[in-house]
NULO-820769 format. One record per residue: chain; residue in three letters; x, y negated, z negated of N, C-alpha, C, O in turn; residue number from 1. Coordinates in steps of 0.1 Angstrom, whole numbers. Layout:
N
('A'; 'Ala'; (X; Y; Z); (X; Y; Z); (X; Y; Z); (X; Y; Z); NUM)
...
//
This chain:
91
('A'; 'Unk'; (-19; -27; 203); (-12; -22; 191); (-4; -34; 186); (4; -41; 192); 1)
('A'; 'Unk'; (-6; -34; 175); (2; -42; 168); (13; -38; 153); (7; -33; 143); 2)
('A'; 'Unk'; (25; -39; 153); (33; -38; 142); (30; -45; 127); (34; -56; 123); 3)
('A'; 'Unk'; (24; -38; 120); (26; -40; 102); (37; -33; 95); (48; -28; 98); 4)
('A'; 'Unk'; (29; -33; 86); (39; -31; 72); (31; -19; 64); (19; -19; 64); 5)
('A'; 'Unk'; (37; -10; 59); (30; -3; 53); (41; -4; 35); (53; -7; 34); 6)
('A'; 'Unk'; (36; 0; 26); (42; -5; 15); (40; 8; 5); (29; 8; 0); 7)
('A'; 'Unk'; (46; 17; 2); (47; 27; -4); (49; 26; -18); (60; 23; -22); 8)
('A'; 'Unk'; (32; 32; -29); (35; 32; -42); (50; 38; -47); (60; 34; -52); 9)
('A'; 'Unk'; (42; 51; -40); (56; 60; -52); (71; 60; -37); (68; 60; -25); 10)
('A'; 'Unk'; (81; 60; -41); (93; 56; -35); (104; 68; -43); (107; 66; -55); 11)
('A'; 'Unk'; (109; 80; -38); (118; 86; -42); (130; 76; -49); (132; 65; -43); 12)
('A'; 'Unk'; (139; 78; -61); (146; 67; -66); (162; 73; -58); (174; 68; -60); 13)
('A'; 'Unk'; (160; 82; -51); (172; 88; -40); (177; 78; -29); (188; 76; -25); 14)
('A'; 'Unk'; (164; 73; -25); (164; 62; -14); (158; 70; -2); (155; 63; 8); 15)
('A'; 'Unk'; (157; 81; -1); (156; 88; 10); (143; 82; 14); (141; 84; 26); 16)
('A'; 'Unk'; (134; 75; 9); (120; 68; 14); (121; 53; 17); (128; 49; 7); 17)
('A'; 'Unk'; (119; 46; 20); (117; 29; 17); (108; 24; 12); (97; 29; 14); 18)
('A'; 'Unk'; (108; 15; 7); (91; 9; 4); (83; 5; 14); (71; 7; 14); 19)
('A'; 'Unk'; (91; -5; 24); (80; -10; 32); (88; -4; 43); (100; -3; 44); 20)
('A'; 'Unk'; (76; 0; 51); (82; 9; 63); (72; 1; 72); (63; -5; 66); 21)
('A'; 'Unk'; (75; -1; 88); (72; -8; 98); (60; 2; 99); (60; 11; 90); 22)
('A'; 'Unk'; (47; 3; 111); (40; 10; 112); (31; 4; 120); (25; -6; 117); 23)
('A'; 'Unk'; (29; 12; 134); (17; 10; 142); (5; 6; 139); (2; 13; 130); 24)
('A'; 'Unk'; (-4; -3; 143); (-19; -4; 140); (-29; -6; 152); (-28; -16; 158); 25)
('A'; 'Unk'; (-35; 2; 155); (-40; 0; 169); (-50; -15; 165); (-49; -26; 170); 26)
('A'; 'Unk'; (-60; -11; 151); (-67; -23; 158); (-70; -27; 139); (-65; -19; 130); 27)
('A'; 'Unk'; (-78; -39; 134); (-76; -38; 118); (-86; -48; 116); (-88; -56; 125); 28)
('A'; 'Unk'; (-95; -48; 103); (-107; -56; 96); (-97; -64; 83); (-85; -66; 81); 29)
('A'; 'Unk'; (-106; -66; 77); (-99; -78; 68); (-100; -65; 61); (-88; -63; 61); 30)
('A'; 'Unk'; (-105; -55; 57); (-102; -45; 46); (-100; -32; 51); (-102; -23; 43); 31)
('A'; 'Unk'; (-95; -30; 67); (-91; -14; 70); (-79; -19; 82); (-78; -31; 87); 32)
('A'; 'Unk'; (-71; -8; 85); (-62; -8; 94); (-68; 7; 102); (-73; 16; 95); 33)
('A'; 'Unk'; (-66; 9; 118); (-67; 21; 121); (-52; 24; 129); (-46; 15; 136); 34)
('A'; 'Unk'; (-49; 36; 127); (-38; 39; 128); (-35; 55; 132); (-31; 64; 124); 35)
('A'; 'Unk'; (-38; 56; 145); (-33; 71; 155); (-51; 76; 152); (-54; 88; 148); 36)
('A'; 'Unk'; (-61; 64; 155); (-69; 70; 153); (-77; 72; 138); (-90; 73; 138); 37)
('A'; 'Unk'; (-71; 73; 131); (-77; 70; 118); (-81; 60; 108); (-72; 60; 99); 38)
('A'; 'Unk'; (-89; 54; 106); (-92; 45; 93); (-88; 47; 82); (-94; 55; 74); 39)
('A'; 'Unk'; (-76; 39; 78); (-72; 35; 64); (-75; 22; 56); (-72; 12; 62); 40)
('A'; 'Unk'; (-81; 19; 45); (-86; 8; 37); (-70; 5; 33); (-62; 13; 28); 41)
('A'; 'Unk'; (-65; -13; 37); (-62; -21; 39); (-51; -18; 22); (-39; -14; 21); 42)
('A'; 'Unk'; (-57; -21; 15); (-51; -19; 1); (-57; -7; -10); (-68; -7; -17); 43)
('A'; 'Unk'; (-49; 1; -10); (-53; 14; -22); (-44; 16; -37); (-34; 11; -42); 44)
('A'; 'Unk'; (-49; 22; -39); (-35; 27; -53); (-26; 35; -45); (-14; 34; -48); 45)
('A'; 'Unk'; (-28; 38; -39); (-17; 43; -31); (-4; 38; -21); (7; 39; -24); 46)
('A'; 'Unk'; (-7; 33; -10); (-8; 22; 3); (-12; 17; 5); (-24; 17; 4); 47)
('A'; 'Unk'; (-4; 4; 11); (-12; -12; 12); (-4; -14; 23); (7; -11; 24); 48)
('A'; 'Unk'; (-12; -20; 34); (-8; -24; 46); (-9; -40; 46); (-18; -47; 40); 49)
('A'; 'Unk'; (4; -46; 54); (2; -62; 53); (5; -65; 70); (12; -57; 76); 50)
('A'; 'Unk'; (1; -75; 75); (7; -81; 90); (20; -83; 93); (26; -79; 103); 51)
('A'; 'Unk'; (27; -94; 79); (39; -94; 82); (46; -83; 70); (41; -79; 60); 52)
('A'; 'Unk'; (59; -81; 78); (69; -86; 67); (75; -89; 55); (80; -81; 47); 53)
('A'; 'Unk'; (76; -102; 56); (72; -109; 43); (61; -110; 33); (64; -111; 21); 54)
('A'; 'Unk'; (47; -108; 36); (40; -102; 29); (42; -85; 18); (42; -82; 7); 55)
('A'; 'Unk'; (42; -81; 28); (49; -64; 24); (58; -62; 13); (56; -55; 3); 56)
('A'; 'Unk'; (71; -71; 18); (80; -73; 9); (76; -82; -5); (82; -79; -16); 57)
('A'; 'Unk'; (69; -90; -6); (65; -99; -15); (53; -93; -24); (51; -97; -35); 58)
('A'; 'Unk'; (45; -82; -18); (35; -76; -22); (46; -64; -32); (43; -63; -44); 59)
('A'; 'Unk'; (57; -57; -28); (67; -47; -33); (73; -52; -43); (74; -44; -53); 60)
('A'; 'Unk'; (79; -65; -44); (88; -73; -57); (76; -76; -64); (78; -75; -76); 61)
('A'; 'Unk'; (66; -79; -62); (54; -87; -72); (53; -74; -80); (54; -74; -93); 62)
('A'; 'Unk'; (49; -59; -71); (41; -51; -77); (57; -41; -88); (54; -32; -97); 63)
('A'; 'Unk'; (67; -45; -87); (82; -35; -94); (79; -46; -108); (76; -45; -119); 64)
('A'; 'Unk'; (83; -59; -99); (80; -68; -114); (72; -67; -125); (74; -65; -137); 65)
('A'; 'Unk'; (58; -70; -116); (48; -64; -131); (51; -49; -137); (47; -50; -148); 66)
('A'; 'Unk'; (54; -40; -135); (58; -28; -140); (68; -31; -147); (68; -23; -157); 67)
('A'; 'Unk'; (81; -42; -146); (95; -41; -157); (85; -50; -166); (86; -47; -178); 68)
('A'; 'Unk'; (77; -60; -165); (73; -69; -175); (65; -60; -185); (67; -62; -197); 69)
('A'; 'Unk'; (59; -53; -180); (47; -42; -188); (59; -32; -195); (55; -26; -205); 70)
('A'; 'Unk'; (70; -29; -191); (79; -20; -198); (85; -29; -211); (86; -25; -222); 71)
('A'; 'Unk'; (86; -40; -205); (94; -55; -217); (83; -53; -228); (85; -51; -240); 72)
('A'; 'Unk'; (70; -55; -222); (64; -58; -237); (59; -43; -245); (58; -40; -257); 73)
('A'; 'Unk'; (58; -38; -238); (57; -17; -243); (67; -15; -253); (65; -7; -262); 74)
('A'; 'Unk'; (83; -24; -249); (95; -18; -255); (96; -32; -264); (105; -31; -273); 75)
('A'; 'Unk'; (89; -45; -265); (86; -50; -274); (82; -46; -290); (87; -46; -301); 76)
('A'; 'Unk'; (66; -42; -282); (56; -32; -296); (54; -23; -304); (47; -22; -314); 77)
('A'; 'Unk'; (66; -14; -296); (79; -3; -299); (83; -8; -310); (77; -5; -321); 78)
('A'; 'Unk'; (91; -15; -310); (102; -20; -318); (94; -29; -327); (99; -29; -339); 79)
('A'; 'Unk'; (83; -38; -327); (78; -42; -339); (71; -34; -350); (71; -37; -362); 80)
('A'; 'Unk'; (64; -20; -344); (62; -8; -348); (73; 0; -355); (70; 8; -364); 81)
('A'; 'Unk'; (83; -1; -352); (96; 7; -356); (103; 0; -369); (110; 6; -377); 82)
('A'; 'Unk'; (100; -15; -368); (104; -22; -380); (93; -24; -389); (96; -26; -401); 83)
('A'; 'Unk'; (81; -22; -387); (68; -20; -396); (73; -6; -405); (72; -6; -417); 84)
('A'; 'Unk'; (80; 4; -396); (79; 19; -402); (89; 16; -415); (87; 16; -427); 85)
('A'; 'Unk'; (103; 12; -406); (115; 12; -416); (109; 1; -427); (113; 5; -438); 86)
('A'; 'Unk'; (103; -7; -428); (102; -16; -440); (90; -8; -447); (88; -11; -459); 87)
('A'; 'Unk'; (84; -2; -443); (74; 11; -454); (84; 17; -457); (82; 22; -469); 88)
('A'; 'Unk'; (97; 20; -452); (106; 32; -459); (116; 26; -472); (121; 31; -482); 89)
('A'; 'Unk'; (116; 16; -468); (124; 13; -478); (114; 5; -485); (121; -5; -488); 90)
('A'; 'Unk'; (105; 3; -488); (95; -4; -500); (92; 5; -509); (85; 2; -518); 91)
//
């Protein structure tokens, strides 16, 4: 058995969950981890298992980041749309 990382998409914003939680792996392929017996694939939309740590954690800030950048430019196109409208209103 060896100790990974398990990395949780969705995360209550209470805290009551963590993102990366420590987690058993009895034995693991480059694309599955098994765990109490069960085969889980390595990386999903859902859960992503890493070896270390650091990975885990780095895999968690990469994946929050790209979500605020995609909100920046969402709330960009917003607002050039919204100044498109107002300058039809007053023309």
């Amino acid at each position: 058995m060896a100790t990974w990382y398990k990395v949780n998409k969705y995360v209550s914003k209470s805290g009551s969950e963590k993102w990366v939680m420590p987690i058993e792996v009895e034995k693991y392929s480059e694309s599955s981890v098994w765990i109490k017996g069960n085969r889980h694939n390595r990386i999903t939309e859902y859960d992503n298992y890493f070896p270390t740590r650091d990975e885990a954690f780095n895999f968690a800030v990469s994946r929050v980041q790209g979500k605020i950048d995609y909100l920046k430019n969402s709330l960009k196109d917003a607002e050039i749309v919204l100044a498109q409208i107002q300058a039809e209103i007053n023309s």
